[in-house]
N, C-alpha and C positions, 0 to 999 in steps of 0.2 A: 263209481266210488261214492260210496255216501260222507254226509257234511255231519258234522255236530246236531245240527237241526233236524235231520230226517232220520236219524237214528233214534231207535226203540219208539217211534213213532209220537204220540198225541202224548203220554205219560215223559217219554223222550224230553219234547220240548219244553214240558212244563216243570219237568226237575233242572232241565238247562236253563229257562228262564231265571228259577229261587235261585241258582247253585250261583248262576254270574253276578246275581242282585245282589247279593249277603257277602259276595267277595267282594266286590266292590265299595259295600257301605262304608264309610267312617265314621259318622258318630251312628248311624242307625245301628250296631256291633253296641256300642253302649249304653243306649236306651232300649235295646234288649235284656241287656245283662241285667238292669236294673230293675227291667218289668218283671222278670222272670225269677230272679232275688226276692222281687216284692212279694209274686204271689207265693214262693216256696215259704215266706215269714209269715205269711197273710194265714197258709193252710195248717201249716204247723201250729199257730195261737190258737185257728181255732178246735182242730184237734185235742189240741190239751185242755184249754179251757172252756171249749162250748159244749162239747162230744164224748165223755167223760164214758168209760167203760161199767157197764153198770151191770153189766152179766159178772164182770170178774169179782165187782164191788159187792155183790148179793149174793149170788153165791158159790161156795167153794172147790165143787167139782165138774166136771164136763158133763156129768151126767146131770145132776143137778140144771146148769146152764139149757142143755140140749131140753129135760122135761117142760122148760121154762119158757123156752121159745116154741115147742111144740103147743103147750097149753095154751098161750097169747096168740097163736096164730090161729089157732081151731075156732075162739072165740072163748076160750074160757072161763077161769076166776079173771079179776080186773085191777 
């Protein structure tokens, strides 16, 4: 009969190791929560304010966008 431990082998033990760890935690459960809060606010600021969409900003059709990114990428105008 196998145990918890020898089951599904080396990947097996090391999702049973996380799995019993993170059930167990109590405050560790909330300084997750809040690392993970942090960086989901952290990606979105800068998404909006660092990373600003500048194909859509410039110009107004796919084709346009698509000739713009082919020309920049070949080495083109600058």
């Amino acid at each position: 009969m196998e145990t918890n431990e020898t089951r599904g082998g080396w990947w097996g033990r090391v999702w049973s190791m996380y799995y019993d760890g993170f059930r167990s935690m109590t405050i560790g459960k909330w300084l997750w929560v809040i690392i993970l809060t942090k960086l989901a606010v952290l990606f979105l600021v800068f998404r909006l304010f660092f990373f600003p969409n500048l194909l859509e900003r410039d110009y107004s059709t796919d084709e346009e966008r698509a000739d713009a990114v082919r020309t920049h990428l070949i080495g083109g105008e600058e």
